[in-house]
C-alpha positions in Angstrom: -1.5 -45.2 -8.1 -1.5 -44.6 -4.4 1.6 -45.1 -2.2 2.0 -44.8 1.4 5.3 -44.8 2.7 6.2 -45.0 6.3 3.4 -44.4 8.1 3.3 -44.1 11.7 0.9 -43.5 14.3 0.1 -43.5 18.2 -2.6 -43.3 20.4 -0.7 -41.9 23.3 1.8 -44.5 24.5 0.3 -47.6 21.9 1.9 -47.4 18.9 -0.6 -48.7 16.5 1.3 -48.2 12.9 5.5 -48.8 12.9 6.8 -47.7 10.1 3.6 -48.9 7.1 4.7 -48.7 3.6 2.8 -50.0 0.4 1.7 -49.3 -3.2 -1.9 -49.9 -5.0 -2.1 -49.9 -8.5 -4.1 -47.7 -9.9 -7.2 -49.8 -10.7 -6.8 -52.6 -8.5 -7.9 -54.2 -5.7 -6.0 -54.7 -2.5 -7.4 -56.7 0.3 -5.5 -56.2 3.6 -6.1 -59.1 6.0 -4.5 -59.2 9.4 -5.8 -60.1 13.3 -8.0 -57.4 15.2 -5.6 -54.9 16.4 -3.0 -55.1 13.9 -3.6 -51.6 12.6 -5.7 -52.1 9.7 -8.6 -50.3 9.7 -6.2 -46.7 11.5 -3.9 -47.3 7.9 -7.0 -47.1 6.3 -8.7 -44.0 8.1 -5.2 -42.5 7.4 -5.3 -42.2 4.3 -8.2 -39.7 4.1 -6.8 -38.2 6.8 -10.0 -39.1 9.6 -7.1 -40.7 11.9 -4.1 -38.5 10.7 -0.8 -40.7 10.5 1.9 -38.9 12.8 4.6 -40.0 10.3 4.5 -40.4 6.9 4.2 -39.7 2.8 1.5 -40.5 0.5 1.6 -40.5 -3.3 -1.7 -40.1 -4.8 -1.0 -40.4 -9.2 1.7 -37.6 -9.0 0.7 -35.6 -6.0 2.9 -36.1 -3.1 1.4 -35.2 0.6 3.3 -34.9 3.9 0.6 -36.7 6.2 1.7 -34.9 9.3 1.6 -31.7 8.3 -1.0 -31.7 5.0 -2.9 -28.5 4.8 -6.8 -28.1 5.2 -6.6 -27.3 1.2 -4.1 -30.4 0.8 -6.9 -32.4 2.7 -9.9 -31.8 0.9 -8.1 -32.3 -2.1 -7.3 -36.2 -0.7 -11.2 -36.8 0.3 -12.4 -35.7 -2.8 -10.4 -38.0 -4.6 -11.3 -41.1 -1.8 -14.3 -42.5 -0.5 -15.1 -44.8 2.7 -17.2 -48.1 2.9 -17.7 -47.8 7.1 -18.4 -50.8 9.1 -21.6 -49.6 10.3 -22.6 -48.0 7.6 -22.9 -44.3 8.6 -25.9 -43.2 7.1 -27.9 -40.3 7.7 -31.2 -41.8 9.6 -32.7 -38.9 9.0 -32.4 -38.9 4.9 -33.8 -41.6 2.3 -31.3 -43.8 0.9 -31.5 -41.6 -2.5 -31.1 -38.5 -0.3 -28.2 -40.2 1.3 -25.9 -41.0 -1.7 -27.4 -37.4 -3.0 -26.4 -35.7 -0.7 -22.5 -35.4 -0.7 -22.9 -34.9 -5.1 -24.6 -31.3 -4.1 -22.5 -30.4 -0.7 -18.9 -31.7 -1.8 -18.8 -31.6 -5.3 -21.6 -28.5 -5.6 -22.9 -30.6 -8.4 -27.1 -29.5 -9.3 -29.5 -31.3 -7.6 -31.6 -32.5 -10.6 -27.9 -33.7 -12.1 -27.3 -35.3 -8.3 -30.6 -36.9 -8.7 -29.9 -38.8 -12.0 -26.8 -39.9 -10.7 -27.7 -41.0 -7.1 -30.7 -42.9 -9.0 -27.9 -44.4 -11.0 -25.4 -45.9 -8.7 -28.6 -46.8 -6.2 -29.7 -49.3 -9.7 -25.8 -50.5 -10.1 -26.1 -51.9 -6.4 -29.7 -53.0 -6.8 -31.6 -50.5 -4.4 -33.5 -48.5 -6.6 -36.7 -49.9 -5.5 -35.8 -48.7 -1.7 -34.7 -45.7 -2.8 -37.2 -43.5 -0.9 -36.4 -46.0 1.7 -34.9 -44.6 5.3 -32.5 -46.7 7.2 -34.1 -47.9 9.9 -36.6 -49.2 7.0 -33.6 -51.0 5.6 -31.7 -54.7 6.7 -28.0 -54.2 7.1 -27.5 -55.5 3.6 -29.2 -52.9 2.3 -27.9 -50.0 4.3 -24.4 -51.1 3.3 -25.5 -51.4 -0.4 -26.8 -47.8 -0.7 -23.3 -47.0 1.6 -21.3 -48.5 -1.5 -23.5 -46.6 -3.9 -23.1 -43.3 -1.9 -18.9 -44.0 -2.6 -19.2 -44.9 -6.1 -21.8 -41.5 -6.6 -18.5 -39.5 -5.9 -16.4 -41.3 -8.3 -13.3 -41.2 -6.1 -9.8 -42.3 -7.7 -9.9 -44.5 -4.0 -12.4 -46.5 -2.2 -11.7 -47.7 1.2 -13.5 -50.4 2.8 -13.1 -50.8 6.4 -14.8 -54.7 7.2 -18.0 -53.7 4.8 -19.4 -56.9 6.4 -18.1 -57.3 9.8 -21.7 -56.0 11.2 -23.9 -57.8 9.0 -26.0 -61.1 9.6 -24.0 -64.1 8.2 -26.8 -64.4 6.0 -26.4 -61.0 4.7 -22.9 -61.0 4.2 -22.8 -62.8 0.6 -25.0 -60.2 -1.0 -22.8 -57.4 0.0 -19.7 -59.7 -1.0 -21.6 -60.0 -5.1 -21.7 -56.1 -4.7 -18.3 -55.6 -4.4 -17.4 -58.2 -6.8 -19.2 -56.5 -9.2 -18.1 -53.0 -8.7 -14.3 -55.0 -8.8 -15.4 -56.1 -12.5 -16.8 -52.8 -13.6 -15.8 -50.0 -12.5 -12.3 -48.1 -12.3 -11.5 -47.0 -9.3 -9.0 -48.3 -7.2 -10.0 -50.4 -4.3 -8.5 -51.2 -0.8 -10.2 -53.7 1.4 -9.9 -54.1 5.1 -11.8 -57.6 5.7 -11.5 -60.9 6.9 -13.4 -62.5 3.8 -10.6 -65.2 2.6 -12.7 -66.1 -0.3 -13.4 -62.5 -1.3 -9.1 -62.0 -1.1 -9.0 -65.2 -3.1 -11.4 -64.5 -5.4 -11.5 -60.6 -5.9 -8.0 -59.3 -5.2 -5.0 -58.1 -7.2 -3.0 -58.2 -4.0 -3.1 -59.2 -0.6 -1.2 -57.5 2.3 -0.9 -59.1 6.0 -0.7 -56.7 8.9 0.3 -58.0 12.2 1.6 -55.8 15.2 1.4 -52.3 13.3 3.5 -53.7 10.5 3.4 -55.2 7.2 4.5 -58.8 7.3 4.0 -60.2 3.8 2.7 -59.1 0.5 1.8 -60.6 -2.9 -0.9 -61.6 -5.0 -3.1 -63.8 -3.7 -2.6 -67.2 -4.2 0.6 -66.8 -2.8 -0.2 -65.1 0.4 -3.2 -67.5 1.3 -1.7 -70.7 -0.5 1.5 -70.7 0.4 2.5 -67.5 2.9 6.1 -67.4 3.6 5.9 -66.1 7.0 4.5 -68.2 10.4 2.6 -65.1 11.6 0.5 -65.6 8.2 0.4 -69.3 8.7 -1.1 -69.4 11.8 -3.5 -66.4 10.9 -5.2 -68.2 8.4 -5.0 -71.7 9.8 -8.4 -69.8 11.5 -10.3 -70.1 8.4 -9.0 -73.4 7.0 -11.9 -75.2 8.3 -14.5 -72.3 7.5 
């Protein structure tokens, strides 16, 4: 399980999270929708501490960490035990994509290399990119790049993987193929996963539960035919009126 209770943060005088609280069962997966600028994607940098929260507690299975004032120790600890899907995938243009999902198993988790090689090769077959593997990005569509990204999470096998809009910088046509990734990693594997996205059929589909951000705050939560059926709130409402026609 991970909980995050009352998270806050600023960027000097904007104050982008107000007071953020919710829980993610262990094993499931959460998909937080929410307009641009509502603070979803700095709730989820927060939680592995690469936008530290100015306010707030996070329960990780029984650990409990004081956001503000974790130590470097206390930190680790956290990314060791999450992973993060970026937008634009962040890969290393100078290293294969094998190389690239190899390469935290031997620096973070000091595993061998020949043991780091059977398991890259692994999760780079799970996501279907083991015939690229010697592949560099800029030898790779976006599709791809954010496949071997997923793979380099999954290598790690974190308790936690984030996804911050896996699909916002992709071609539409490339979008579905990352979309049957993730619903297959949803199926099959164990850890828990939090979305940030805008994909209502992926939320519909895919999720456990489905939180709506608005203004820094949490304005409804619940599984998800509820929240994108039949939301309670207005804010909701009119959020997803967007998509109806999509």
């Amino acid at each position: 399980m991970i909980k995050l209770e009352n998270f806050h943060k600023s960027f000097g005088s904007t104050e982008v999270l107000k007071g953020v609280s919710i829980e993610v069962p262990t094993g499931s997966v959460t998909v937080i929708l929410g307009p641009s600028g509502s603070g979803k994607t700095t709730l989820l940098r927060s939680i592995n501490f690469l936008e530290p929260a100015d306010k707030g507690t996070m329960i990780l299975d029984d650990k409990v960490f004081d956001m503000a004032a974790a130590s470097k120790k206390e930190i680790l600890e956290v990314r060791r035990n999450t992973a993060m899907v970026f937008q634009n995938y962040n890969l290393f243009a100078n290293m294969t994509a094998l190389e690239n999902v190899k390469e935290g198993l031997v620096l973070v988790q000091k595993m061998g290399r020949y043991e780091a090689l059977i398991k890259a090769e692994y999760y780079l077959e799970k996501v279907g990119m083991i015939n690229r593997e010697h592949f560099y990005p800029v030898q790779l569509s976006g599709g791809q790049q954010q496949r071997v990204g997923i793979a380099r999470a999954l290598a790690l096998n974190p308790k936690v993987i984030l996804f911050d809009e896996p699909t916002s910088a992709l071609d539409p046509e490339l979008v579905g193929e990352v979309l049957e990734i993730m619903k297959k990693i949803a199926k099959e594997e164990n850890s828990t996963m939090i979305v940030v996205t805008h994909e209502i059929g992926f939320a519909r589909d895919v999720a456990d539960q489905v939180i709506f951000m608005e203004g820094g705050v949490v304005v409804e939560t619940g599984e998800p035919r509820d929240i994108i059926e039949n939301p309670k709130e207005e804010r909701t409402r009119k959020f997803l009126a967007r998509f109806s026609n999509r």
